[in-house]
KOLVEX-377757 format. One line per 5 residues: number of its first residue (from 1); their letters; for each residue x, y, z of C-alpha. Coordinates in Angstrom, 3 decimals. Last residue first. Layout:
BEGIN
NUM = a = X Y Z  ...
END
This chain:
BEGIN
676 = xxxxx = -52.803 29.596 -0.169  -51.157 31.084 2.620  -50.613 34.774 3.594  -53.294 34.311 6.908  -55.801 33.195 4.436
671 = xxxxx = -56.275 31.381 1.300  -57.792 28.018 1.685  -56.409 25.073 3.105  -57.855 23.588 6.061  -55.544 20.630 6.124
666 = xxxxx = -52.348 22.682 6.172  -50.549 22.111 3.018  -47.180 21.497 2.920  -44.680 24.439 1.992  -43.998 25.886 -1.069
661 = xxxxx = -42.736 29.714 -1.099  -44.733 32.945 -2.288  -46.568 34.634 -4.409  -50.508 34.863 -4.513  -52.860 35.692 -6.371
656 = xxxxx = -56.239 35.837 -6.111  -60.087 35.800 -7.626  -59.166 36.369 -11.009  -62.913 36.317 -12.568  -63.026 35.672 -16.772
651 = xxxxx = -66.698 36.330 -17.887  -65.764 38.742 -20.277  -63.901 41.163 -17.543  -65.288 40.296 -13.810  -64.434 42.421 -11.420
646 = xxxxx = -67.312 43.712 -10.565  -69.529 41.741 -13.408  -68.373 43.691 -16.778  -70.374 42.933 -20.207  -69.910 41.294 -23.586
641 = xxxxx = -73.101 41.668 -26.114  -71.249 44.241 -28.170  -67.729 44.635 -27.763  -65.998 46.053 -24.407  -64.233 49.203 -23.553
636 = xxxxx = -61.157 48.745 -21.398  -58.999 50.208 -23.767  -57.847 46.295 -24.144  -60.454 45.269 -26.371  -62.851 42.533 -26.763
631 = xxxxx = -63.026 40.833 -29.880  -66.373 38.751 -29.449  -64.847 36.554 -27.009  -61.562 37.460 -24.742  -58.848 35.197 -25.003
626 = xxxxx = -58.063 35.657 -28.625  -55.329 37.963 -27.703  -53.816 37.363 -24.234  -55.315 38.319 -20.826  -52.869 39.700 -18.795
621 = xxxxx = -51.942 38.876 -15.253  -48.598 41.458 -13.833  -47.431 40.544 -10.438  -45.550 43.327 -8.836  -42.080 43.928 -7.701
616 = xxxxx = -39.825 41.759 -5.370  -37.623 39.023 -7.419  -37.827 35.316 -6.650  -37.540 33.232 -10.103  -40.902 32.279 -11.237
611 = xxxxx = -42.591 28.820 -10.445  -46.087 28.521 -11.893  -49.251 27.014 -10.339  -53.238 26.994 -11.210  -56.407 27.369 -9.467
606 = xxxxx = -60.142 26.953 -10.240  -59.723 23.752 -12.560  -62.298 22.128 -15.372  -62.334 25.815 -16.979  -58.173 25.630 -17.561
601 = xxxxx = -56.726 28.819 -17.037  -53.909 28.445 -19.801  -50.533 30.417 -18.802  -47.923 31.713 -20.642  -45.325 33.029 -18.476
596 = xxxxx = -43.146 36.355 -18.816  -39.752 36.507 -16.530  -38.410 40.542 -16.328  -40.173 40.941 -12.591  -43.153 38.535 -12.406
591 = xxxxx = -45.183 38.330 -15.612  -47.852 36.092 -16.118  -49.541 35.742 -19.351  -53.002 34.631 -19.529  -54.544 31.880 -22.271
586 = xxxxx = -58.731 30.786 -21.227  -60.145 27.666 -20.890  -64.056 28.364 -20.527  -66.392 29.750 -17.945  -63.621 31.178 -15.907
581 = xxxxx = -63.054 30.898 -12.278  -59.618 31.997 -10.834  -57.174 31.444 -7.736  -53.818 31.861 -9.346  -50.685 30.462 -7.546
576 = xxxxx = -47.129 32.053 -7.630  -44.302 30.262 -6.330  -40.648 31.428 -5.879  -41.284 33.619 -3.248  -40.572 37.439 -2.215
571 = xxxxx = -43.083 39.776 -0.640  -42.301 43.541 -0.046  -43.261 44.559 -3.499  -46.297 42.398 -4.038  -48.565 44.803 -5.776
566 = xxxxx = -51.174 42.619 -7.582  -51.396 43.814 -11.191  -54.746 42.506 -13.240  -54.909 43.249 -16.991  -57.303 43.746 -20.037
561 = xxxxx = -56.537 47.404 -19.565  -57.792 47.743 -16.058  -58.928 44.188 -14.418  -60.411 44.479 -10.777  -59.937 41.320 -8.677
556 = xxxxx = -63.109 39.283 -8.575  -65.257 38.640 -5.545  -64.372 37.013 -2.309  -65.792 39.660 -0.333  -63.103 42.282 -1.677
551 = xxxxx = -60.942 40.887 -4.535  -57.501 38.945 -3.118  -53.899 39.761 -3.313  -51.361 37.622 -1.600  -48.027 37.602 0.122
546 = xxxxx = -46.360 34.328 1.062  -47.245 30.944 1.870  -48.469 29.181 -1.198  -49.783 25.308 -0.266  -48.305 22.064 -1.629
541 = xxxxx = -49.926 18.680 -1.481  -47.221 16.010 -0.329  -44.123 14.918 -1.145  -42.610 13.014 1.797  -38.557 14.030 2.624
536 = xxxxx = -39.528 13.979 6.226  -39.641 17.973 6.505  -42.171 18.407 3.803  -41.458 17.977 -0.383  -44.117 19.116 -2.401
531 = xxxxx = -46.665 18.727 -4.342  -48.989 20.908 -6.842  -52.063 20.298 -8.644  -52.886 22.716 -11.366  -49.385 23.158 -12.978
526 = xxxxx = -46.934 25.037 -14.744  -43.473 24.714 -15.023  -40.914 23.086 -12.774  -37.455 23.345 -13.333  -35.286 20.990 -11.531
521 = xxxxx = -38.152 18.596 -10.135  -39.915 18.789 -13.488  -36.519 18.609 -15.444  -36.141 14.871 -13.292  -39.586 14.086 -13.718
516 = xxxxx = -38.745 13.864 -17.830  -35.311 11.537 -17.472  -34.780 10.346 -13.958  -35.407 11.700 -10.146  -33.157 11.604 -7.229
511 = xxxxx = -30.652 13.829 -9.481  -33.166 16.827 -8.572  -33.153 16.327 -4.869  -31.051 19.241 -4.108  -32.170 21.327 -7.094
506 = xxxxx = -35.392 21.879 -7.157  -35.309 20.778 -3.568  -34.267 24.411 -2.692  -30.972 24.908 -0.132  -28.377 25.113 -3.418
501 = xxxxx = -30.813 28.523 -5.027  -30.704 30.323 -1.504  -27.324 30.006 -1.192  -25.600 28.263 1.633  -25.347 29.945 5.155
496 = xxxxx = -28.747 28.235 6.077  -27.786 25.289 6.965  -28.228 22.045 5.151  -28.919 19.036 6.536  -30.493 19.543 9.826
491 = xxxxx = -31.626 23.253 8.577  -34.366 20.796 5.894  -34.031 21.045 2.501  -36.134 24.168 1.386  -39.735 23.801 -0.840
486 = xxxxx = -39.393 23.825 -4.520  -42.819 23.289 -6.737  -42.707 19.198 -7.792  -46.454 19.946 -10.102  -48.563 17.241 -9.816
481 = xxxxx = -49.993 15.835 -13.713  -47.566 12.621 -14.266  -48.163 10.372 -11.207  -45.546 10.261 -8.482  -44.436 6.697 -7.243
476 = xxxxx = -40.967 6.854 -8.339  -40.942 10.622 -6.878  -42.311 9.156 -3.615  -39.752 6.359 -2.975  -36.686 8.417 -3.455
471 = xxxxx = -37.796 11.767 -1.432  -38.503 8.887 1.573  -35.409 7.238 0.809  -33.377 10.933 1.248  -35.081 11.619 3.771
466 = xxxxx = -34.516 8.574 6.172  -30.726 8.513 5.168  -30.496 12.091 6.410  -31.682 11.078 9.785  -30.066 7.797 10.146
461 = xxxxx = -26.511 8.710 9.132  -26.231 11.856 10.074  -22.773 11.568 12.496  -23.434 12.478 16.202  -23.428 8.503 16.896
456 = xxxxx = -19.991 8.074 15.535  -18.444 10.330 18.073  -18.949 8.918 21.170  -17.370 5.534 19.680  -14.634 7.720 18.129
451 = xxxxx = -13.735 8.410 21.477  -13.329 4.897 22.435  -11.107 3.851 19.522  -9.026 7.009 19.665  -8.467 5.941 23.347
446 = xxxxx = -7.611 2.084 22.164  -5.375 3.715 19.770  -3.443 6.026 22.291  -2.872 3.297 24.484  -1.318 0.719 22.427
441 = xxxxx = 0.724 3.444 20.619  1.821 4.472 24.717  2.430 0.423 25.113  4.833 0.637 22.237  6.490 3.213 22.232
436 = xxxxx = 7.896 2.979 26.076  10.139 0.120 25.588  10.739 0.855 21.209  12.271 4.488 22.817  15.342 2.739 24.567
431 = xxxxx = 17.171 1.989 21.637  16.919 5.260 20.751  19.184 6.608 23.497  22.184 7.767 21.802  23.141 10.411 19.307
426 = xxxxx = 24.757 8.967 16.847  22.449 5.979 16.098  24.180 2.899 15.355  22.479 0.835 13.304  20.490 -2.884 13.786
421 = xxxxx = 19.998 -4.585 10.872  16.850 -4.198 8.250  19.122 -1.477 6.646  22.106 -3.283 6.281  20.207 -6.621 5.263
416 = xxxxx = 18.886 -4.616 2.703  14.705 -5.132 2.363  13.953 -1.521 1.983  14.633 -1.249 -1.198  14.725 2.293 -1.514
411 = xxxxx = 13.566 3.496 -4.920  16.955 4.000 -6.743  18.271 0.851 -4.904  19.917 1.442 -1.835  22.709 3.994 -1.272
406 = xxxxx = 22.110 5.485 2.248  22.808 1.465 3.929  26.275 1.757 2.020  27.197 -2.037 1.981  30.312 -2.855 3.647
401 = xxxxx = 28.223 -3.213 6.913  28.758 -1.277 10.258  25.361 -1.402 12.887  26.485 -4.730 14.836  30.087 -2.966 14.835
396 = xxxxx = 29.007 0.078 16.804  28.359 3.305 14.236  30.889 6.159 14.866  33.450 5.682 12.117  32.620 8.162 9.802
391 = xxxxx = 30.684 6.546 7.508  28.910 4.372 9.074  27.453 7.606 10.862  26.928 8.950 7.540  25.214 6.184 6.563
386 = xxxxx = 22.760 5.755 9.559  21.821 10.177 8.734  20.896 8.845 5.291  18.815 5.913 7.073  16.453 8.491 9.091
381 = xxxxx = 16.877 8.073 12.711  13.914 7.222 14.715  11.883 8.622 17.165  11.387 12.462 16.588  11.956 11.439 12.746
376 = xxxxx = 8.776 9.625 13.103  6.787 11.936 14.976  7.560 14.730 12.442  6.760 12.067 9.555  3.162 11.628 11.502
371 = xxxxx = 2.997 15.817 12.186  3.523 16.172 8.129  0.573 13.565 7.225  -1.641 14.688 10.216  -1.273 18.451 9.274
366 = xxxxx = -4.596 18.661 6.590  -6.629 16.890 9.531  -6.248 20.025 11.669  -9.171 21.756 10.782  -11.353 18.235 10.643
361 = xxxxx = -12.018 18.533 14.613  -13.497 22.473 14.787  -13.624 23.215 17.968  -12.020 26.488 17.439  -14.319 27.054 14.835
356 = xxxxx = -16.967 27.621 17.698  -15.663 31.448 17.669  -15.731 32.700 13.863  -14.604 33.371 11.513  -13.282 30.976 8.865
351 = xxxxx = -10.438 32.902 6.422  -8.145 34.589 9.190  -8.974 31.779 12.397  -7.997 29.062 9.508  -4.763 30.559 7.926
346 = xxxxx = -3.411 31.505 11.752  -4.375 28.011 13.746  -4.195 25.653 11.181  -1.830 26.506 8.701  0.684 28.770 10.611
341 = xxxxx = 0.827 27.507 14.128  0.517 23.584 13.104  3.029 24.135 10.748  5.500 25.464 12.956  4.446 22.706 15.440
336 = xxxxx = 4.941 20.556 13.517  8.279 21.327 11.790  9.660 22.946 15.566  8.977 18.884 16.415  11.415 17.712 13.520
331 = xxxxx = 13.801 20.369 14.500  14.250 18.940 17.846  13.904 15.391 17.200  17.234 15.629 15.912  18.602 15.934 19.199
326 = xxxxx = 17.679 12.364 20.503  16.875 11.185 23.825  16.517 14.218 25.362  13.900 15.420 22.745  11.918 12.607 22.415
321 = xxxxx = 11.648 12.649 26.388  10.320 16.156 26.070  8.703 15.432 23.284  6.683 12.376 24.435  6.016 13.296 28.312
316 = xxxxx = 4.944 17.108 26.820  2.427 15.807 24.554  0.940 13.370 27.347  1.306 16.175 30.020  -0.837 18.206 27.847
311 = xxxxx = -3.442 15.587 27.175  -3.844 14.870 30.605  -5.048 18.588 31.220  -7.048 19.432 28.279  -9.052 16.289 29.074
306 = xxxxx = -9.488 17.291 33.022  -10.855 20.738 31.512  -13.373 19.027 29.510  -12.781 18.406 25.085  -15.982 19.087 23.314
301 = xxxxx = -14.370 18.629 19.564  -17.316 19.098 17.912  -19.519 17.001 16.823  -21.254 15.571 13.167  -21.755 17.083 9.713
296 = xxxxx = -25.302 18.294 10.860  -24.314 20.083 14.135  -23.546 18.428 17.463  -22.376 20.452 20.366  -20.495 18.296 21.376
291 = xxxxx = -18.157 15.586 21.576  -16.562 14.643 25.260  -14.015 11.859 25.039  -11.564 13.747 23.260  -9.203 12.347 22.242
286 = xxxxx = -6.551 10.061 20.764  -3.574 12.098 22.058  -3.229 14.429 18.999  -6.874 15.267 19.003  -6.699 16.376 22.886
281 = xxxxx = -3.512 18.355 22.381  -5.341 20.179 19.223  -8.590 20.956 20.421  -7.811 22.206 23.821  -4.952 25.261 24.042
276 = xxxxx = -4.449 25.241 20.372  -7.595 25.839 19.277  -9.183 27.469 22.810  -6.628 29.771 23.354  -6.008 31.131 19.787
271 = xxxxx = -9.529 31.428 19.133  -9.996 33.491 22.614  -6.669 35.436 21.714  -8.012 36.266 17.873  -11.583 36.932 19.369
266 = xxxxx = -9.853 39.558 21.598  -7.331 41.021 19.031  -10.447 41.495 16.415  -10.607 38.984 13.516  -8.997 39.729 10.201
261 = xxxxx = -11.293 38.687 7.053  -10.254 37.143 3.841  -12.808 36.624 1.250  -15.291 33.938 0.846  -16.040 33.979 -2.530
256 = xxxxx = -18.193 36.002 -4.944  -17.356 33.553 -7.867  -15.324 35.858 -10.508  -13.136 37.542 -7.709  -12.462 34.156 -6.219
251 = xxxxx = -11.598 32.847 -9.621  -8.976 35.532 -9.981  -7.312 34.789 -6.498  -6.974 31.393 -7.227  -5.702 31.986 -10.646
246 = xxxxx = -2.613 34.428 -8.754  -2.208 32.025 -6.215  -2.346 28.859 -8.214  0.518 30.833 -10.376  3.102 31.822 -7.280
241 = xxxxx = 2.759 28.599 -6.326  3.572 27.125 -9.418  6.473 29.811 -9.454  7.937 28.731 -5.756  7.899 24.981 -6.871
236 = xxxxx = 10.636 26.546 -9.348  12.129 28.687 -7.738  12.197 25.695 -5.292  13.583 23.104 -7.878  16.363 25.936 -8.772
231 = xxxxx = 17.645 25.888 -5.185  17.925 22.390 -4.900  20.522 22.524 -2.164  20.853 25.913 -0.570  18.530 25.369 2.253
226 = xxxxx = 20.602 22.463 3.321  23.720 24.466 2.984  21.973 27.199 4.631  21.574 24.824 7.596  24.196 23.037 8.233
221 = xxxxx = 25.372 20.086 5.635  25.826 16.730 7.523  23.552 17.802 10.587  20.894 20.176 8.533  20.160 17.578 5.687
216 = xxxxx = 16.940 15.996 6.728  15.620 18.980 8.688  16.719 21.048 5.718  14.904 18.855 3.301  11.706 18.442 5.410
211 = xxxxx = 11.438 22.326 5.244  11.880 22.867 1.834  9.669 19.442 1.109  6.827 21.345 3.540  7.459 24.572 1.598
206 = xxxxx = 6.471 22.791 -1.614  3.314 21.221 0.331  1.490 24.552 1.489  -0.027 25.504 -1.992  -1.493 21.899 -1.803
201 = xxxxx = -4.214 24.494 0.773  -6.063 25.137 -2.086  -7.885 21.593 -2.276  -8.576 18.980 -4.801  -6.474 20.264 -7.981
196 = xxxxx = -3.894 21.615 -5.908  -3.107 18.101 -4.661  -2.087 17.360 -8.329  0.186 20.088 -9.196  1.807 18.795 -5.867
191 = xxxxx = 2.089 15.396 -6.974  3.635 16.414 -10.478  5.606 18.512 -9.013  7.287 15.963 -6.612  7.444 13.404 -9.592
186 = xxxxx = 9.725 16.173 -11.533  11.851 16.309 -8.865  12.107 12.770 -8.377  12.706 12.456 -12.414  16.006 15.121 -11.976
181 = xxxxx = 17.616 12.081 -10.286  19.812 14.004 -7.219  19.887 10.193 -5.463  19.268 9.987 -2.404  17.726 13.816 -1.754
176 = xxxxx = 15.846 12.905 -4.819  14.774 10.110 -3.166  13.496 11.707 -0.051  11.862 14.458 -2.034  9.968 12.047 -4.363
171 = xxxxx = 8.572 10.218 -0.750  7.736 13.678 0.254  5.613 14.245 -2.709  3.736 10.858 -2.042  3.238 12.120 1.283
166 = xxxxx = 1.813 15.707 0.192  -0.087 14.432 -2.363  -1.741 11.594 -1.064  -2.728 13.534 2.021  -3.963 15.951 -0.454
161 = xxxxx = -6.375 13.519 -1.742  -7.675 12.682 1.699  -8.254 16.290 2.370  -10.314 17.702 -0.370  -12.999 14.621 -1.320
156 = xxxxx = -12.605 13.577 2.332  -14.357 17.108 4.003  -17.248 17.220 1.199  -17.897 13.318 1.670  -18.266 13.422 5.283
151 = xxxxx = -17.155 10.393 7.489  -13.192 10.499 6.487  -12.862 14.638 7.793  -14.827 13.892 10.283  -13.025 11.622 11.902
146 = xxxxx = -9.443 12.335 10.762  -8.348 14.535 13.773  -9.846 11.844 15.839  -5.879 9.838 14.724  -6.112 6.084 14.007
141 = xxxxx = -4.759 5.776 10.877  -1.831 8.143 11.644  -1.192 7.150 14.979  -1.011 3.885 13.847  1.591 4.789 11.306
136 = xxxxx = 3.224 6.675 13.511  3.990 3.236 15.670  4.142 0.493 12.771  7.323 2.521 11.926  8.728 0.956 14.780
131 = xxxxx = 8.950 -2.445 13.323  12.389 -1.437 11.323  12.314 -2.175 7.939  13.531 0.917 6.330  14.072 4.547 8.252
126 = xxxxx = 13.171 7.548 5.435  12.045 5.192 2.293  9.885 2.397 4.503  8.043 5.414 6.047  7.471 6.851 2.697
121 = xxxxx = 6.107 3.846 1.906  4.099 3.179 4.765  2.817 6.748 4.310  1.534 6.112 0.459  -0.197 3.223 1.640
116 = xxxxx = -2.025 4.831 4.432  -2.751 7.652 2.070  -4.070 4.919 -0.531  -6.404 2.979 1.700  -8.237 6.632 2.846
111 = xxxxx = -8.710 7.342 -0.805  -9.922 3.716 -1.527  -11.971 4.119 1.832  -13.605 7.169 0.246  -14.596 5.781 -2.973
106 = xxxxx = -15.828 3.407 -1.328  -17.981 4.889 0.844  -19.410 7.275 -1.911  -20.398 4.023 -4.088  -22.256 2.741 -0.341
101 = xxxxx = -23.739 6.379 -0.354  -25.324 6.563 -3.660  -26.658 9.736 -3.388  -26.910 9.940 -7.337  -25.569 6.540 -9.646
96 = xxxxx = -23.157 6.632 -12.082  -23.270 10.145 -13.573  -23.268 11.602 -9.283  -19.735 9.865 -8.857  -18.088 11.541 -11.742
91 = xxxxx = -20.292 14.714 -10.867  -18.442 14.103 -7.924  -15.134 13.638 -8.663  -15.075 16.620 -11.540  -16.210 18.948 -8.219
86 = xxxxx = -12.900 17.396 -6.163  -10.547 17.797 -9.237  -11.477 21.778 -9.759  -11.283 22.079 -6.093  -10.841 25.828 -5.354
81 = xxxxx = -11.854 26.583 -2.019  -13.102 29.335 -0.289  -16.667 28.938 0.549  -17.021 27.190 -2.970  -14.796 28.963 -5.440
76 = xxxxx = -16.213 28.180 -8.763  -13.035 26.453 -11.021  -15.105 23.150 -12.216  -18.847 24.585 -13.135  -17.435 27.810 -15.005
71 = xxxxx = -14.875 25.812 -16.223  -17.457 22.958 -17.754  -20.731 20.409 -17.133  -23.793 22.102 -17.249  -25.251 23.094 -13.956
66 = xxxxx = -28.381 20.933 -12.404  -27.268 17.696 -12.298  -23.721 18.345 -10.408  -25.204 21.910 -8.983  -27.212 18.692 -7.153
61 = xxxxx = -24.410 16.449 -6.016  -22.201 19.145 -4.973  -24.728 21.223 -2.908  -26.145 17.668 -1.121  -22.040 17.205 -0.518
56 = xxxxx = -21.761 20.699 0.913  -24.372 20.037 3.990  -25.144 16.441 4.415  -24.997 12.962 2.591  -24.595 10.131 4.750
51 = xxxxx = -23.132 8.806 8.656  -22.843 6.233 10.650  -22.031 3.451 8.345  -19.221 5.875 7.155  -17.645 6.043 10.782
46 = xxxxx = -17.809 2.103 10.404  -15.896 2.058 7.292  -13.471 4.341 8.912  -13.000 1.533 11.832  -12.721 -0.538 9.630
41 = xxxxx = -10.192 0.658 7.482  -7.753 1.794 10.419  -7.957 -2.064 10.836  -7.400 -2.948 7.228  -4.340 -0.502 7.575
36 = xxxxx = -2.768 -2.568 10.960  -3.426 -5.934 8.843  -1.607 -3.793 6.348  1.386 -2.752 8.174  1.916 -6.220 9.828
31 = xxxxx = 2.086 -8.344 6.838  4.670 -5.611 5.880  6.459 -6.143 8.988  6.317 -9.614 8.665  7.618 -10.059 4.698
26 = xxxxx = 10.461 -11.851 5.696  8.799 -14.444 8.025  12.200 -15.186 9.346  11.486 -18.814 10.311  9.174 -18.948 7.128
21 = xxxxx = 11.581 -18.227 4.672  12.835 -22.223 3.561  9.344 -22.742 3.207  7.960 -20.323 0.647  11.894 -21.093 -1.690
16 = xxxxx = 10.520 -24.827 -1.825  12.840 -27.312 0.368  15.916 -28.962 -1.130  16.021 -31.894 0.728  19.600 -33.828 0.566
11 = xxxxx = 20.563 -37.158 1.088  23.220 -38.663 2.864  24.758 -41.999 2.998  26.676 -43.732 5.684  28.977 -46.362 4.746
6 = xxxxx = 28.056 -50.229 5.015  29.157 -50.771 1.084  25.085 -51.746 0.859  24.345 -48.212 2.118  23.568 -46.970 5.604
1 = x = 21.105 -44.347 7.019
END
């Protein structure tokens, strides 16, 4: 351009500060983490679409309405674990709205969101912006291991928060190993304190920061100099260990719990075999294709012979060539594996007996944050061990910088020039790695992909769903006189190994109801017409089957002492029904081992229901005072103008009675072959 004078003038653009970065897209990598999240999100969300409420989650939700609220609730060992968090969680959840399943998918993809999170950053902290943390963090979000363990809610509400835990307490660790600032420590407490509150196995995490500090440290201080450093934050990770042990222990004692049991040497071996021999090398290579058998929380880990076989030349193609690449991934695969050995495949075979736990998917979800650092380390170097080749002369000129790429910012800004650049590694052939990395990620999530696509149709979803709307629609629709007598939740949803008292509907479906139906679901009394809940989740009339007691020919049961006792010693039920004709209302007390029930015998009505706590014994009917007219007595002689008929005592005839469980009437009905 030229000016009046002829000259040539220039003018400058300044550009906005958004436009000037685009070229180098400076955030990329982070764009690129969380569009790989979101996708790990989906395909959870999906897993969640598939499934519902099932096994320990129906026993949460209804002790959650049913028990009051307190320690005795909170610190019950439940098949082993102590979850004081996870229980307050889901009474949390329950308070706002019961079997809510899209609030219970949320919930869970917020937990799942903030692991992912939590490993990007601790990614970021060990090795900076590099694009090959994208790599474990796939595996991580895609990893079978985690199948289960996201799509049911008992599994997610004790793993996924320790996943938090753990990585968020490695990411103190890191820094603390940066920097020596007491407040890391104090964060990596904090977290741990805070993973024990959702699952007992937290007690693991302080000697995962141990161990992850010595495989950190080991080349620039040896060993037992690594092990030396922080000695007093061990004692004291090693006393808050020491402590959950000791209260864990305690509440076991108080709650029954499962204790621990030592297998046999051949069901040991045949555990042994099958855990780490199949399930684990086919979970950690995106696998299996085969899921079966399937039980109510979803598949097993079916894996085939040819699985077990490509998945071990995967694993031993990447460490192997990890391995001879670099020497530090050496320790960092003796990490996972040693944790691998001892907390999944010793802890598990010594507390869960039992052979198909072998093929248990979700036991080996609690290792994916520590195995995913492990993998990292095995591919890249961390940035402290970068500095110290600066350091000492051995980094190639593209990798030295006069800033100290070990000394960023107290939290590890990860966007220093020095650490985005390329380093030196001192052990060579890591430049290589990003070649084969990438594909093989590639591969391994489009396998995940297609085995969780065998896998989500095992999951609950439309079965339990189905019940639970059916139980739903029918207690809204239920009129004020039926009695809701207890029947037992169906085997597809909850298996018989749980108490007798968390398998009833009483309690299962209890928070499906509100306000006054709710206590009649939870503790029904007495009542003349009685429902209750079949196999489809449909309430419908309710028959006795059980033990009974009946007069001969139909007629009256004998009374002796203004009483009736039916000997039901060897039958057990938590139902008893009274078959009875009386020419006006009449007041009886029932008594069924130490529980006494006042009951009216309405004239309008020939039977009448009461729920009793199971206990064998007999069933004790009395006639109360002012029952019988004219001031009968209870020495068996009668007043003036009153009179026996068989077994008829002033005109009041107890025909039957029987004790026993609810179960849908049979359209005959009627009192005969033990049901009534």
């Amino acid at each position: 351009m030229t000016g009046t004078g002829g000259g040539p003038v220039e003018v400058e653009l300044r550009l906005p500060a958004w436009a000037r970065g685009v070229p180098r897209l400076r955030h990329g990598l982070t764009a690129a983490a969380l569009l790989l999240v979101a996708a790990g999100l989906v395909l959870k969300g999906w897993l969640l679409s598939r499934s519902y409420f099932v096994e320990d989650d129906i026993v949460f939700v209804g002790r959650a309405v049913t028990e009051p609220f307190g320690w005795a609730h909170l610190l019950r060992v439940h098949i082993g674990h102590l979850m004081p968090g996870a229980l307050a969680l889901v009474r949390a959840l329950t308070a706002i709205s019961p079997y809510d399943w899209g609030l219970v998918s949320a919930v869970v993809l917020a937990l799942s969101a903030a692991s992912a999170l939590a490993l990007y950053r601790l990614l970021r902290l060990l090795f900076g912006a590099r694009p090959m943390v994208l790599v474990p963090l796939a595996f991580f979000l895609f990893s079978p291991a985690n199948f289960q363990a996201t799509a049911w809610f008992a599994a997610a509400i004790n793993l996924l928060p320790l996943h938090i835990a753990m990585l968020m307490a490695m990411c103190s660790q890191v820094l603390l190993v940066r920097t020596g600032r007491v407040r890391h420590a104090v964060a990596g407490l904090a977290w741990t304190c805070a993973g024990l509150l959702f699952f007992e196995k937290a007690v693991l995490i302080p000697p995962v920061l141990f161990l992850l500090t010595v495989v950190l440290l080991a080349g620039e201080h040896g060993v037992l100099g690594a092990a030396r450093r922080h000695l007093g934050l061990w004692l004291v990770h090693a006393a808050v260990a020491g402590a959950y042990l000791a209260g864990y222990l305690a509440a076991t004692g108080r709650s029954g719990g499962q204790g621990i049991t030592f297998p046999g040497f051949y069901t040991a071996v045949d555990y042994a075999a099958t855990f780490f021999g199949g399930t684990v090398p086919t979970l950690l290579v995106g696998g299996p294709l085969t899921w079966e058998p399937v039980l109510s929380a979803g598949a097993l880990a079916g894996h085939r012979p040819v699985e077990i076989a490509v998945a071990w030349l995967a694993l031993a193609a990447v460490v192997a060539g990890t391995c001879r690449a670099r020497r530090a991934a050496v320790p960092a695969w003796l990490l996972a594996g040693g944790y691998l050995l001892v907390a999944d495949g010793l802890l598990i075979m010594i507390v869960r007996s039992g052979p198909w736990r072998a093929y248990e998917s979700r036991y080996i979800a609690d290792a994916l944050p520590l195995l995913t650092v492990c993998l990292a380390l095995a591919l890249m170097t961390w940035r402290g061990a970068k500095a110290r080749a600066v350091r000492r002369g051995t980094a190639s000129p593209a990798g030295s910088a006069t800033a100290n790429p070990a000394a960023p910012s107290p939290e590890g800004d990860a966007s220093d020039p020095a650490v985005q650049g390329p380093a030196a590694v001192p052990d060579g052939g890591a430049r290589t790695l990003p070649v084969y990395a990438v594909p093989a990620a590639c591969a391994y999530v489009a396998l995940a992909l297609v085995s969780a696509s065998v896998f989500g149709p095992t999951l609950p979803g439309r079965t339990g769903r189905a019940y639970f709307d059916a139980a739903r629609a029918d207690l809204a629709a239920l009129g004020p006189e039926p009695g809701v007598y207890p029947a037992m939740v169906p085997e597809r949803l909850l298996f018989p190994w749980q108490s007798l008292p968390d398998r009833l509907t009483s309690r299962a479906l209890a928070p499906l109801a509100r306000g006054a139906l709710r206590e009649r679901v939870a503790h029904p009394g007495v009542a003349y017409d009685a429902v209750t809940f079949d196999d489809r989740g449909h309430l419908v009339p309710a028959a006795v089957l059980g033990g009974f007691v009946a007069g001969e020919d139909g007629g009256c049961l004998p009374w002796r002492g203004g009483a009736v006792t039916a000997d039901l010693a060897v039958h057990e039920g938590n139902v008893v029904r009274l078959h009875y004709d009386v020419p006006r209302d009449t007041r009886v007390a029932v008594t069924v081992g130490e529980r006494r029930t006042e009951v009216t015998l309405r004239a309008d009505r020939e039977r009448v229901h009461l729920a009793v706590a199971p206990a064998p014994g007999p069933v004790r009917v009395t006639l109360l005072d002012g029952s019988l007219p004219g001031g009968s007595r209870r020495d068996g002689a009668l007043p003036d103008g009153a009179h026996r008929d068989g077994g008829r005592e002033s005109g009041v005839c107890l025909r039957a009675v029987v004790v026993g469980a609810a179960v849908p009437e049979r359209p005959e009905g009627a009192v005969d072959g033990g049901a009534g």
